[in-house]
N, C-alpha and C positions, 0 to 999 in steps of 0.2 A: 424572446429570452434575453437579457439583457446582464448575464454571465460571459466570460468569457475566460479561457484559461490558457494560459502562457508555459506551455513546458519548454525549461532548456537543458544541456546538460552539463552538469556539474562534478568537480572532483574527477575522479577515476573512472567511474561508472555508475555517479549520481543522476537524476535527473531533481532537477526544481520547479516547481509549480506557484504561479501565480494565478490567482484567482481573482477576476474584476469584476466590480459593477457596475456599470454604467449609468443606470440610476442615481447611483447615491456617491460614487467618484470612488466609492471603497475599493481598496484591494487588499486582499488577506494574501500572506508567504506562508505555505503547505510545511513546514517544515525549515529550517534553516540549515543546510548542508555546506556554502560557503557566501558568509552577509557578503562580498565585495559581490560576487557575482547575480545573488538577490536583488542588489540596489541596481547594480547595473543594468542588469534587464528592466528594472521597475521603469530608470528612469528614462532607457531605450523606446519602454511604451509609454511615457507620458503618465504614467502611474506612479502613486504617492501609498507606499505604503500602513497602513492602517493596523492592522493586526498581523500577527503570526498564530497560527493552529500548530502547535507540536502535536507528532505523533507518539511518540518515545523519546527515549533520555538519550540515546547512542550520539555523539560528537557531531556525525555525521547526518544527523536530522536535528539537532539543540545546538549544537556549537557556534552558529550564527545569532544567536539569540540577542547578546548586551549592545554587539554594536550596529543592530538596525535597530534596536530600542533605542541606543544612543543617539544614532543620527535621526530617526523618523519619529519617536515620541508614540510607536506602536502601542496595540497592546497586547498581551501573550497570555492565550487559552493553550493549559495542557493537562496530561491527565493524572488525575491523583495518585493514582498508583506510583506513577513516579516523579514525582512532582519534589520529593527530595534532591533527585538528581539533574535538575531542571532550574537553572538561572530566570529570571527575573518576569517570573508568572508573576499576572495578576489576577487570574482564574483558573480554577481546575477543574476538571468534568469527568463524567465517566459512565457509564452504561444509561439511557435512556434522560441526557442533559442535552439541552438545544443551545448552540451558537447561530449568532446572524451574521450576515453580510449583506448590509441594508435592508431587503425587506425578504430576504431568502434565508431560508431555514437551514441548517445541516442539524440531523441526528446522531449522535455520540455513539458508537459501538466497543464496546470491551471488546478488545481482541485479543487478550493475554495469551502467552506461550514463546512470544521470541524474547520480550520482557514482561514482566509482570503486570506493569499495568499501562500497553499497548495499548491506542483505540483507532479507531478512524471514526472518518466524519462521511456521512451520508448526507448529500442533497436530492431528498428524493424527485421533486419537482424538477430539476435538472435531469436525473439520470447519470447521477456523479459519484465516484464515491472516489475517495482519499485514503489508502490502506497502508502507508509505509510500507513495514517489510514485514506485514505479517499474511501476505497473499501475493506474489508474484505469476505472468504467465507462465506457466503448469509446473509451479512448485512455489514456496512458502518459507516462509525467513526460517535460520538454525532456529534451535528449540535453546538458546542459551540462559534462559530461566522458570522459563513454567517447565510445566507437567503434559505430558502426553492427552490426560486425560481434560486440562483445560484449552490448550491449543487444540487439539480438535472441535471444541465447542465453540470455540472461537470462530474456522474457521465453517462452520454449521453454519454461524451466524451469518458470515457473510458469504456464502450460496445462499444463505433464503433470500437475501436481495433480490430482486424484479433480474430473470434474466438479460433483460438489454440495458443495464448497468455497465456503463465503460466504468474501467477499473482503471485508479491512477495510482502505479503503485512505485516504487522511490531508486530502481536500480536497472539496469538492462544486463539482467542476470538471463534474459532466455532462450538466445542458443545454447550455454549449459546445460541450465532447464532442461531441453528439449532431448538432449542425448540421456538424461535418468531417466526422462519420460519411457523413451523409447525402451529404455532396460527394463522398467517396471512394468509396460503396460505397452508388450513386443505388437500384441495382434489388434489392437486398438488401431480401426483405419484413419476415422476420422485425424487423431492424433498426426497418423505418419502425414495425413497433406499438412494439416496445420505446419509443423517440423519443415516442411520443403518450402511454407509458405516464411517462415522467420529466416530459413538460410537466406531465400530469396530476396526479402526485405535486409538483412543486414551485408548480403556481399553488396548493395545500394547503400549503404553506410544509413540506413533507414531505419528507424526507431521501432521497436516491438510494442510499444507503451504509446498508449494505453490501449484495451483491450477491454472486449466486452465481454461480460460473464456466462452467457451461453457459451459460448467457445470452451471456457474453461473446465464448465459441469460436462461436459461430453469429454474430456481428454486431460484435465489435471490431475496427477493419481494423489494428489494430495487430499482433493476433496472427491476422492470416489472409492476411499479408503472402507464406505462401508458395502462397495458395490462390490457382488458375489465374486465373480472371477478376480477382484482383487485381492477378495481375501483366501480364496482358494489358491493365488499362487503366492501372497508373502505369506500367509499363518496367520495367526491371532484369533484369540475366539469373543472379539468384539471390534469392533469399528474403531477403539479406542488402542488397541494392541497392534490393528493392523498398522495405523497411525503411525504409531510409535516404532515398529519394522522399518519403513520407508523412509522417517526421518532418519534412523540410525545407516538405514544403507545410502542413501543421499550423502550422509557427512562422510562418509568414508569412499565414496564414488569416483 
């Protein structure tokens, strides 16, 4: 495989992802959370950045956008949806659109719900996927613009991914995480190691990111929102409601 991916961390409690090719010298930036620190790492690994992949409009994955265009002469794939709120695209995509990074494929998934028109990008041939903040380790970006009933569809979407999917997703939100988890989803074992396994990793000042999607389908109650005992203990009389419980007990957590 001749991918290779650079995560560092960024902002407050960003992480940044670079993505290379060795083949073709491409390297694509996952998002732009802060350009000094983009370039910097780019030029730590001897990489020239090429493209940027927006995932959403939020400052904090767009706001590096103008000036690694500026300096690198990139070019910038983001999604229609929001694509108003989005500096200096040259393409826009959105549910079932292919981007390259030399001779590898990623597949465009709508992921609406934290914003409208969220996507990530799947490289299936890798076993990668790019989710910003609309899938975090066991729990999932505010619902700050869609609808209950499209964010979970959303996140449907990406469970039906190949379970040994590492998931690279934009924040190290999950010892938080981990303590809703535990509120929501008390007698879930599997869960409680996972939880002893992230404390463990971060009193090691150890990254929880990224994470492979098995893990998450046994213990995230975000996407198990249609699984029985979860809806027998939040309520809802659909997968869509229960959803919607757990986002609202989350924000208020």
């Amino acid at each position: 495989m001749s991918l290779s991916v650079h995560q560092f961390p960024c902002l407050s409690d960003n992480y940044g992802y670079l993505l290379h090719d060795t083949d073709s010298h491409e390297t694509v930036c996952i998002d732009t959370p802060d350009a000094k620190a983009c370039m910097l790492e780019a030029d730590m690994k001897g990489w020239r950045i090429t493209q940027i992949w927006n995932t959403h409009w939020h400052p904090d994955h767009a706001g590096g956008n103008a000036a690694i265009k500026a300096a690198t002469g990139c070019t910038i794939t983001a999604p229609a949806g929001d694509a108003a709120k989005i500096e200096g695209i040259d393409r826009t995509v959105d549910q079932g659109d292919t981007v390259m990074l030399g001779e590898h494929q990623a597949r465009v998934l709508n992921v609406g719900g934290h914003t409208m028109g969220h996507i990530a990008y799947h490289l299936p041939d890798a076993g990668l996927a790019f989710v910003g903040d609309a899938l975090f380790a066991l729990g999932c970006g505010r619902m700050f613009e869609g609808t209950p009933q499209q964010f979970w569809k959303s996140l449907r979407r990406l469970r039906d991914l190949p379970p040994e999917t590492m998931m690279h997703c934009a924040h190290e939100y999950t010892q938080a995480n981990a303590r809703f988890a535990l509120h929501a989803d008390p007698d879930n074992v599997a869960l409680q190691l996972y939880a002893d396994d992230i404390a463990s990793a971060r009193a090691r000042h150890q990254p929880t990111v990224p994470f492979p999607l098995a893990r998450e389908l046994e213990t995230n109650p975000f996407l198990r929102a249609d699984n029985e005992d979860m809806r027998n203990r939040w309520g809802g009389a659909s997968a869509e409601e229960t959803f919607a419980k757990l986002r609202a007990a989350k924000d208020s957590f």
